[in-house]
C-alpha positions in Angstrom: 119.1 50.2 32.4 116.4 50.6 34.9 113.9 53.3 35.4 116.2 54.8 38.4 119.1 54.6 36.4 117.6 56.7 33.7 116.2 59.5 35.4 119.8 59.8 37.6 120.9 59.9 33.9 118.7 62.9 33.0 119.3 64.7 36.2 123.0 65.2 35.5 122.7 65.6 31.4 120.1 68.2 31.7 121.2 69.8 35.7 118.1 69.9 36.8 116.9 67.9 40.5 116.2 64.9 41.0 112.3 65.3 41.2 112.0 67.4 38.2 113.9 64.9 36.7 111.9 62.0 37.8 108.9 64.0 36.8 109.8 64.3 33.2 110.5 60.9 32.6 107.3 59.6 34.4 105.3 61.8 31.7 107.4 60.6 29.0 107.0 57.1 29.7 110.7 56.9 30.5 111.8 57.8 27.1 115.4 59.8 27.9 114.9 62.0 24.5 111.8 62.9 24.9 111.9 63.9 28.7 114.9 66.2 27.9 112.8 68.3 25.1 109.8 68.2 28.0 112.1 69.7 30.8 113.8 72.4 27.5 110.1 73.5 27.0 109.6 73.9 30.5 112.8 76.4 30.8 114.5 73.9 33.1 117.5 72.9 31.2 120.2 75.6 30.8 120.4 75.6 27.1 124.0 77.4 27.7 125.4 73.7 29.1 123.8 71.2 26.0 126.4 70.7 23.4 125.4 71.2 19.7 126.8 70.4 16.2 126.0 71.8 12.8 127.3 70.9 9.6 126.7 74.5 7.9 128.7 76.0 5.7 128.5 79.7 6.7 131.6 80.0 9.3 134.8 81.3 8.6 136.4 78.3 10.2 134.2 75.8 7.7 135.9 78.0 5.1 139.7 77.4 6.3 138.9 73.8 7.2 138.6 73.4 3.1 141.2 75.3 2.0 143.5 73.0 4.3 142.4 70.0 3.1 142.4 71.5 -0.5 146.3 72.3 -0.1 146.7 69.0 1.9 145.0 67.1 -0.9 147.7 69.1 -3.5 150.7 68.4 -1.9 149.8 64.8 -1.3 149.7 64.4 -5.4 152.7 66.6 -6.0 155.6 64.3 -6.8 158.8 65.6 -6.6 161.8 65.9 -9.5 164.0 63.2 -7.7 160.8 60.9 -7.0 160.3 60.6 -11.0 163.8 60.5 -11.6 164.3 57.2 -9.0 160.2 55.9 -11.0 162.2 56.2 -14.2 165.1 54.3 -13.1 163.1 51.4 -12.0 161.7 51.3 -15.0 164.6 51.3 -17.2 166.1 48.7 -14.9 163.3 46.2 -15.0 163.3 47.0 -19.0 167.1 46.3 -19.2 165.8 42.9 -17.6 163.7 41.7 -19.6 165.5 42.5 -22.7 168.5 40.2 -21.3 165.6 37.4 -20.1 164.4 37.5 -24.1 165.7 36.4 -26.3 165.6 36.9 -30.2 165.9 33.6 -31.9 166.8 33.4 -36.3 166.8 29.7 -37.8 167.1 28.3 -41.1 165.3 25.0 -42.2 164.6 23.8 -38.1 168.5 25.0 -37.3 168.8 27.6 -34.7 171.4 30.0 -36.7 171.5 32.6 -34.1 170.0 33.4 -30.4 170.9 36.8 -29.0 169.4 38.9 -26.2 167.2 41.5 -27.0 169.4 44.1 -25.6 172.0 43.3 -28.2 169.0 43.4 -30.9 167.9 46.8 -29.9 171.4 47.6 -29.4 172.3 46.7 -33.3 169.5 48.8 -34.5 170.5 51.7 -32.5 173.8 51.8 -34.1 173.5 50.3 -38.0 169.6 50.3 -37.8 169.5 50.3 -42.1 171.7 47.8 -42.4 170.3 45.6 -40.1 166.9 46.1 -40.8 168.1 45.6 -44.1 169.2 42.0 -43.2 166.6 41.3 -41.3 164.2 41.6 -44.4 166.7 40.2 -46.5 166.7 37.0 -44.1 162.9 36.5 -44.1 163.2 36.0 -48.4 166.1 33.4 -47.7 164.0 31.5 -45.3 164.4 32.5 -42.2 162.0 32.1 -39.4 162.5 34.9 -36.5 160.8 34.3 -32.7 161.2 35.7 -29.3 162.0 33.1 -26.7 161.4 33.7 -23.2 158.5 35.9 -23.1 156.2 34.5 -20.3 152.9 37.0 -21.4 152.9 39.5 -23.7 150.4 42.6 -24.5 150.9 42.3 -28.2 152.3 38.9 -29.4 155.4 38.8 -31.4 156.0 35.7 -32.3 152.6 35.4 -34.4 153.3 39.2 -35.5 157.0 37.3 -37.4 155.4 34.5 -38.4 152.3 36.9 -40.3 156.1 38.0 -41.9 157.4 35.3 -42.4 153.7 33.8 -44.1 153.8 37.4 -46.3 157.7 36.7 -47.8 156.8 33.2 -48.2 153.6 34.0 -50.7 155.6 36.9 -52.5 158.7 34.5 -53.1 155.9 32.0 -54.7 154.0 34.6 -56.7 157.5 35.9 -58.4 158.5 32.4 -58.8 155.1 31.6 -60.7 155.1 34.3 -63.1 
């Protein structure tokens, strides 16, 4: 931007003519800023026309502007009934599954004796849970070996958890058979 440029550029920011304009900028060394603060101390610039922005607190508008985006910020983390209802369903869908993707695995000496979805499993326990936690235990002491097939990762793993079980009945069956 040339020199002219700039003080045309002053003259219509600060509405003021062309040769007070030219004036300020020549003792300013043609620095835009600074000639507009040299023509406000002079009195030439309407102050009424320059925009201005504050970032005060103290208005009444400030003060509604908040509580707006305080109820806006509310209702955005309300969720509604039917919107945890339909989270829940998911869930229960992608747990219903992955208990028909896994499966629960019982064998005997190597030989797979039984391979049921965990669904049924959980299923079982919900209705006869005694007797088939019963037979569950009673299967570890006759050499049984329990494992979950299917499971790609796991938080807790499962497998080692039944074999830990599996370790414990073996070392009881041993230390009754010893004495």
């Amino acid at each position: 931007m040339d020199n002219f440029e700039k003080v045309e550029m002053l003259r219509e920011k600060a509405n003021v003519s062309y040769e007070d304009a030219k004036a300020a900028m020549e003792a300013c060394n043609y620095d835009m800023l600074d000639a507009m603060i040299y023509l406000e101390k002079q009195g030439k610039v309407n102050v009424g026309s320059t925009a201005s922005y504050t970032t005060s607190s103290g208005t009444d508008t400030s003060q509604e502007f908040e509580q707006a985006q305080k109820n806006y910020e509310d209702s955005c983390q309300r969720t509604s009934f039917g919107e945890m209802l339909n989270k829940f369903g998911k869930w229960c869908g992608r747990m219903v599954q992955k208990s028909v993707e896994i499966d629960f695995c019982v064998t005997r000496n190597e030989k797979m004796i039984l391979k049921v979805p965990v669904l049924a499993l959980v299923l079982a326990l919900l209705i006869a849970f005694w007797f088939f936690a019963i037979l569950l235990i009673v299967g570890l002491f006759c050499d049984c070996k329990y494992y979950f097939q299917g499971m790609n990762t796991a938080t807790i793993n499962l497998n080692q958890i039944c074999e830990k079980a599996s370790e414990t009945c073996e070392n009881i069956k041993n230390d009754f058979q010893n004495k």
